[in-house]
Steps between C-alpha positions, in 0.01 A plus 500: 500500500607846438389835604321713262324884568244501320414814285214771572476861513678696741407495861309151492798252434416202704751309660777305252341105504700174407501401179483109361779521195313257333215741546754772311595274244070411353449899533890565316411287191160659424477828278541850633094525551454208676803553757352829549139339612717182683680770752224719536270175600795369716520850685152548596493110636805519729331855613191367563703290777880469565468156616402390102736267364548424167599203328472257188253245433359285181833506389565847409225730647578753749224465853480729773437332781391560833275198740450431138516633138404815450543568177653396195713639163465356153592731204301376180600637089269823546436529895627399903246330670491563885350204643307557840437203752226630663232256448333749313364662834718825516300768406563665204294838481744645232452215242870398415422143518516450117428075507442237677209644712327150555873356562468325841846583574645762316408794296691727267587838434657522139708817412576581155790713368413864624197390734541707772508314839210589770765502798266553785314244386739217454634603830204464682422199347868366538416607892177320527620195348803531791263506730248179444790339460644582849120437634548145301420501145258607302391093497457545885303836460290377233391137717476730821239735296334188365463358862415829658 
């Protein structure tokens, strides 16, 4: 792991995180664009908690992990897709879930070359999913609402 500081405006620079190099070397071989989307989504997950951790899984595919995944990179020919593993019960009163609304365990927000990225909301979302997962998963949350 190495330390990177992530890159915002001045005056709101969060605190450096560690990096997986494998992590560095998926976002590295993608085009300008897509790094550009990669880091910015990698930013706003480590802010939404210091604790995330990030990883690779399925081979090549960069996780962020924390009492579980959290989300998910995969860069595509014309778009990255931001997978969230929320059990599709995060709310999502901005509408950036782009697919996979019906997906029991994750959906997706896709960003194209130039889309601009809804910060706040990612974040939040990044934060909420951080949170069911410390109260036990969104499997736990959604049996305990079932049972309730």
């Amino acid at each position: 792991m190495t330390d990177h500081t992530p890159s915002h405006p001045a005056g709101s620079a969060p605190a450096p995180y560690a990096t997986d190099p494998r992590v560095d070397e998926y976002i590295d071989a993608l085009p300008e664009w897509q790094r550009e989307i990669c880091r910015a989504v990698r930013d706003l997950v480590h802010e939404a908690d210091p604790d995330v951790v990030e990883t690779i899984k399925r081979t090549n595919r960069p996780y962020f992990v924390l009492d579980g995944n959290v989300c998910a990179l995969l860069a595509a020919k014309a778009h990255v897709n931001v997978f969230l593993y929320d059990g599709a019960i995060v709310p999502d009163p901005e509408g950036i879930i782009t697919a996979g609304h019906d997906n029991k365990t994750a959906r997706t927000v896709a960003f194209r070359r130039d889309d601009p990225i809804n910060a706040p909301a990612l974040l939040a979302m990044f934060r909420q999913i951080i949170a069911d997962n410390r109260a036990g998963g969104w499997r736990k949350l959604k049996r305990d609402a079932a049972s309730g």
